[in-house]
C-alpha positions as CSV (number, residue, x, y, z in Angstrom):
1,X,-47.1,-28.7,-46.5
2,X,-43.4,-27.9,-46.1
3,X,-40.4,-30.4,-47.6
4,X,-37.0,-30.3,-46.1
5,X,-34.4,-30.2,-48.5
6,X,-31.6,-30.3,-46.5
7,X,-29.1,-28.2,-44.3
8,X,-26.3,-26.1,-45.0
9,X,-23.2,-24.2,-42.2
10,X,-21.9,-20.9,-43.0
11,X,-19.5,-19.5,-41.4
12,X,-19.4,-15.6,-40.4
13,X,-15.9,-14.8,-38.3
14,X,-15.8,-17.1,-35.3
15,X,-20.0,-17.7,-35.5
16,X,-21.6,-21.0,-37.5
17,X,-25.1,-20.5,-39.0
18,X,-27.0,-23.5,-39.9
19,X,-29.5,-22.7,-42.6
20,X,-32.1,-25.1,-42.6
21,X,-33.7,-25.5,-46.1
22,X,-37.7,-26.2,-46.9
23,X,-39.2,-25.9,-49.9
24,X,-43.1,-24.1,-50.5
25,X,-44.0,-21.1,-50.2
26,X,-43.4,-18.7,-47.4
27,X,-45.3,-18.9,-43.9
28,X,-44.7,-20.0,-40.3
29,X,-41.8,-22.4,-40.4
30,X,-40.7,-24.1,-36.7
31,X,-37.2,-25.3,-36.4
32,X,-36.0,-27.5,-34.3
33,X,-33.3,-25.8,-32.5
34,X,-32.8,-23.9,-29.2
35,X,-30.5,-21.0,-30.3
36,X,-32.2,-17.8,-32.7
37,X,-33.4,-18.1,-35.6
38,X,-33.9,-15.9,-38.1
39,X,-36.3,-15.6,-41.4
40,X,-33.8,-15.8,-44.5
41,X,-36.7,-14.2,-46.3
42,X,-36.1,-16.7,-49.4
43,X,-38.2,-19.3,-50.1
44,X,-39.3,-19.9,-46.8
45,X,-36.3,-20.9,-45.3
46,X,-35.1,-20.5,-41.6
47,X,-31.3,-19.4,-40.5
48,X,-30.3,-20.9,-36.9
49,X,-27.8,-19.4,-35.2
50,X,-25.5,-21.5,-32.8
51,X,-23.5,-19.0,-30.3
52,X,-20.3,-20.7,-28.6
53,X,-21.0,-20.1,-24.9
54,X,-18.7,-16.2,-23.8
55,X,-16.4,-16.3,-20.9
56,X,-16.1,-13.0,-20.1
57,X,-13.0,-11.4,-19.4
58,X,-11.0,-8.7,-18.7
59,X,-7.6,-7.1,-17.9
60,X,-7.0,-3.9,-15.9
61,X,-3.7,-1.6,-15.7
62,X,-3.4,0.8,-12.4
63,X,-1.7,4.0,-12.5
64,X,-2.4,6.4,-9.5
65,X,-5.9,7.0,-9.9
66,X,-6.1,6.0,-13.7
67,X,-6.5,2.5,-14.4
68,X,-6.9,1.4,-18.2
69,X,-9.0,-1.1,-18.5
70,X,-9.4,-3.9,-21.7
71,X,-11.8,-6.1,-22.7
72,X,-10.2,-9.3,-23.9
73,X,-13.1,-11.5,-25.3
74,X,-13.7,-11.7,-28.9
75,X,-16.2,-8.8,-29.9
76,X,-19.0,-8.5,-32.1
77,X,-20.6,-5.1,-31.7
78,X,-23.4,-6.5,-34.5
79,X,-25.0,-8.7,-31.9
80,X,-23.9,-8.3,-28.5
81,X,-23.5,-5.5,-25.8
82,X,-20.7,-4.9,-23.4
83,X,-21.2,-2.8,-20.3
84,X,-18.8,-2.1,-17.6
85,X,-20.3,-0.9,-14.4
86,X,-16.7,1.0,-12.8
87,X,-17.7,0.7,-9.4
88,X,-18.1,4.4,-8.6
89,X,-21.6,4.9,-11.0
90,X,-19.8,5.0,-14.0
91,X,-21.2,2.8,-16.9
92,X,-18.7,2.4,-20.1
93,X,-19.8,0.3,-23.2
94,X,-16.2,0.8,-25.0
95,X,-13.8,-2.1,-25.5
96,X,-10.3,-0.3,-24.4
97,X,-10.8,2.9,-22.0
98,X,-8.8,4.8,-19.3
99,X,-11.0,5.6,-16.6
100,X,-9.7,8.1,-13.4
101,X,-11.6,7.8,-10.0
102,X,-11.9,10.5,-7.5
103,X,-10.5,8.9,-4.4
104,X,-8.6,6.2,-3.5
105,X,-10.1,3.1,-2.1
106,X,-11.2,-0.3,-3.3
107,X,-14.1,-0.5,-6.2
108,X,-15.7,-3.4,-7.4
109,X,-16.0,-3.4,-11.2
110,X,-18.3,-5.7,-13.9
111,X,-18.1,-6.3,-17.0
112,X,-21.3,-7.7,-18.6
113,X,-22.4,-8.7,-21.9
114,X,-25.8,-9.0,-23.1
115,X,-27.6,-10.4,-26.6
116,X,-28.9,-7.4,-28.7
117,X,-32.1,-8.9,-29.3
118,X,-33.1,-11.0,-26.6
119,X,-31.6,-8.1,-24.0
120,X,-30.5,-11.0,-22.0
121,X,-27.1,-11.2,-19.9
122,X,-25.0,-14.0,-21.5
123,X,-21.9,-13.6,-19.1
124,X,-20.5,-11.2,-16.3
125,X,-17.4,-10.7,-14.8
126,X,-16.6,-8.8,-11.8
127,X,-13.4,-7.9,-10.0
128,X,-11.8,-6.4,-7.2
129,X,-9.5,-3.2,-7.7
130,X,-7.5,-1.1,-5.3
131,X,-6.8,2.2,-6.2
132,X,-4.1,3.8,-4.1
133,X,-2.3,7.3,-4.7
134,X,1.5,6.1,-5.3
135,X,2.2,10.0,-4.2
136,X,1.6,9.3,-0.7
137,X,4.9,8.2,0.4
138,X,7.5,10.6,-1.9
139,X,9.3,11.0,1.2
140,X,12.9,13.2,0.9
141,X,15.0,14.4,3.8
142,X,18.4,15.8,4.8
143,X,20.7,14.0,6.5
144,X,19.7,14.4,10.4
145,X,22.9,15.7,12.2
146,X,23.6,13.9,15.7
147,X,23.3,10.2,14.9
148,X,26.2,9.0,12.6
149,X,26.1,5.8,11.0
150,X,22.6,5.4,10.7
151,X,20.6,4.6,8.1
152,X,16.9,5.9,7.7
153,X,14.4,4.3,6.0
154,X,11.2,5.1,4.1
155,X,8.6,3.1,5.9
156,X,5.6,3.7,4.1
157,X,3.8,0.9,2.0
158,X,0.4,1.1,-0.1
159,X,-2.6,-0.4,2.2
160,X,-6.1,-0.1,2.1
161,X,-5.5,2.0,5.2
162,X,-2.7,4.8,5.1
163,X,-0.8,6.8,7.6
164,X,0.4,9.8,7.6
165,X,3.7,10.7,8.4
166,X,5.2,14.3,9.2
167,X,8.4,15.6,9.1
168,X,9.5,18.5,11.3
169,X,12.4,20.2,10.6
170,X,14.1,21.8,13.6
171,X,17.5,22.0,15.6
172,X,19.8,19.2,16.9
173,X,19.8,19.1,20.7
174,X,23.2,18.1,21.8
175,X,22.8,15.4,24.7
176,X,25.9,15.6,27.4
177,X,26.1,11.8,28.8
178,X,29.2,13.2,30.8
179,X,29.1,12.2,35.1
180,X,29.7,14.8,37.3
181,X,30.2,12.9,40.5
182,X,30.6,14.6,44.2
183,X,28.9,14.9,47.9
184,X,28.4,16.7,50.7
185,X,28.4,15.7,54.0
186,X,26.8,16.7,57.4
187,X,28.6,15.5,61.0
188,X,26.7,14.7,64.3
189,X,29.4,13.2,66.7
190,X,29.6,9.8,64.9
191,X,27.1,10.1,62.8
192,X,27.0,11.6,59.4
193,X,24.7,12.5,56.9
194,X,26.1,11.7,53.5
195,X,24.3,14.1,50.7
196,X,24.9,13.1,47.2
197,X,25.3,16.4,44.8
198,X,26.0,14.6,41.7
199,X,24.6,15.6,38.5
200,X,24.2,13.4,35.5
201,X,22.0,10.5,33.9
202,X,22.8,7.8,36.5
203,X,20.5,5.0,38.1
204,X,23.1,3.6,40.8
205,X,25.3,4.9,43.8
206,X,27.8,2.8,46.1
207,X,29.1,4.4,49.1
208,X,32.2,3.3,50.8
209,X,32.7,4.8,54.0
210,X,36.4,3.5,54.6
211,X,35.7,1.2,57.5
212,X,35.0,-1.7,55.6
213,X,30.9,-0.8,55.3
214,X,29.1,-0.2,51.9
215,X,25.7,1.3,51.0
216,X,23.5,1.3,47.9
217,X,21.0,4.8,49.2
218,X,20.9,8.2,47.6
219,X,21.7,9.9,50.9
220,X,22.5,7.5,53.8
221,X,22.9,8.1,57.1
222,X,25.8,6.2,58.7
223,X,27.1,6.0,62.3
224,X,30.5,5.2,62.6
225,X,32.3,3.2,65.5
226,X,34.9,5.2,66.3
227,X,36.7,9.2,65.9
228,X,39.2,9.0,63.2
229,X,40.0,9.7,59.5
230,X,37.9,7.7,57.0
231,X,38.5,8.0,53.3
232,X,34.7,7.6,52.1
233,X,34.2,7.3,48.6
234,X,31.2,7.5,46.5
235,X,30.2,5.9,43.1
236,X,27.6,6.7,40.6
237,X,27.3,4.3,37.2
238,X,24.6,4.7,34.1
239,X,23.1,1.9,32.3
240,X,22.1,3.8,29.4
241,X,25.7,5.3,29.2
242,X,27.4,2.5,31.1
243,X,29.5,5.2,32.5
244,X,30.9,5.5,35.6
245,X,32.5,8.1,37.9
246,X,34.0,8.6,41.4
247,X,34.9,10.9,43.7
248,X,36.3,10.4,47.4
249,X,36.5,13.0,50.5
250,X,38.1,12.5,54.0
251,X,35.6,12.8,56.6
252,X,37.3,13.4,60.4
253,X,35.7,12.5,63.0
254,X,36.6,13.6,66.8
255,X,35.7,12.1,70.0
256,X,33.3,14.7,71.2
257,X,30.5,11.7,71.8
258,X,30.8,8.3,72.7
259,X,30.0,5.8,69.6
260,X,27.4,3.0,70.0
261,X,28.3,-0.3,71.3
């Protein structure tokens, strides 16, 4: 037969311990509590130890492929465990570590702690971290000849994904955007065929034959009306330039047919 005498709280850092007191001599004593409890060895007495609930946590610093990692609970090495699982099979029980990976890429890593006697987890906490090689876009040049006042600019940003840019170094080519507008031309009584020889970046012509008529083709073929002197012009224009030349020829024409009606 066991007589409680009484309880008493002692406290141990940031842990209470309520010692329940009986009095007799020592055997199986039952406490009422739910956390452990521990023989005090004295008198029969019991020791029951109330834990505050953990919230793990943990802070993380990435440098390249190094990322120091922290562990900022409260520890207490005497009674608890603290695993980190890294994410690439690397298990760490130290409180403040640097930790390199391999390769880039995204890890999942845990930090759990467990009780020391009960081998139980208590609390876990897991996160997400990218690891990306900050090296990957050191990107240096010259100043590229041929394009003044323009500004370049480095356009590579950290993803999970990466691409690769390259860099060839070679000459300038030196565009000419000049027009070199002229024609040929090729009589048959009244009619001629009209042969454009220019030589340039253009997209558009205009012919004037100098009797009033016009034409938009390449190379027309135009009959005139009459013999005589026309002053026939032709025009060539670039929308990528928006230049525009012209050069003009007289064509004579003599009345060795009869013209259409």
């Amino acid at each position: 037969m066991h007589k409680f005498l009484g309880i008493s709280l002692l406290l141990i850092g940031s842990v209470g311990l309520y010692a329940f007191t009986f009095s007799g001599s020592s055997g199986k004593n039952t406490a009422n509590a739910t956390d452990v409890c521990r023989n005090s060895g004295q008198n029969g007495g019991k020791q029951v130890q109330q834990q505050t609930p953990l919230c793990t946590d943990y802070q993380y610093t990435v440098s390249g492929l190094t990322v120091l990692y922290e562990n900022t609970n409260a520890t207490d090495n005497d009674t608890l465990t603290y695993i980190w699982d890294l994410g690439d099979g690397t298990t760490v029980s130290e409180q403040v570590f640097e930790h390199t990976y391999e390769t880039m890429g995204s890890y999942r890593t845990c930090l759990t702690i467990m009780d020391n006697d009960t081998r139980k987890t208590i609390s876990q906490k897991c996160k997400n971290i990218e690891i990306l090689d900050p090296d990957l876009c050191d990107v240096t040049w010259d100043p590229v000849c041929g394009c003044d006042n323009q500004t370049y600019m480095n356009a590579c940003f950290a993803q999970n994904y990466h691409g690769v840019y390259y860099w060839l170094p070679g000459p300038c080519a030196e565009i000419d955007f000049s027009l070199n507008c002229d024609f040929s031309y090729e009589i048959n009584d009244l009619t001629v065929l009209f042969i454009n020889t220019s030589v340039g970046n253009f997209d558009s012509y205009e012919w004037d034959f100098g009797d009033s008529k016009t034409s938009e083709q390449r190379n027309p073929r135009y009959t005139f009306r009459q013999p005589g002197i026309y002053n026939t012009c032709l025009t060539v224009s670039s929308a990528i330039t928006k230049k525009t030349a012209t050069t003009c020829h007289e064509v004579m024409l003599t009345a060795s047919a009869h013209a259409p009606k």
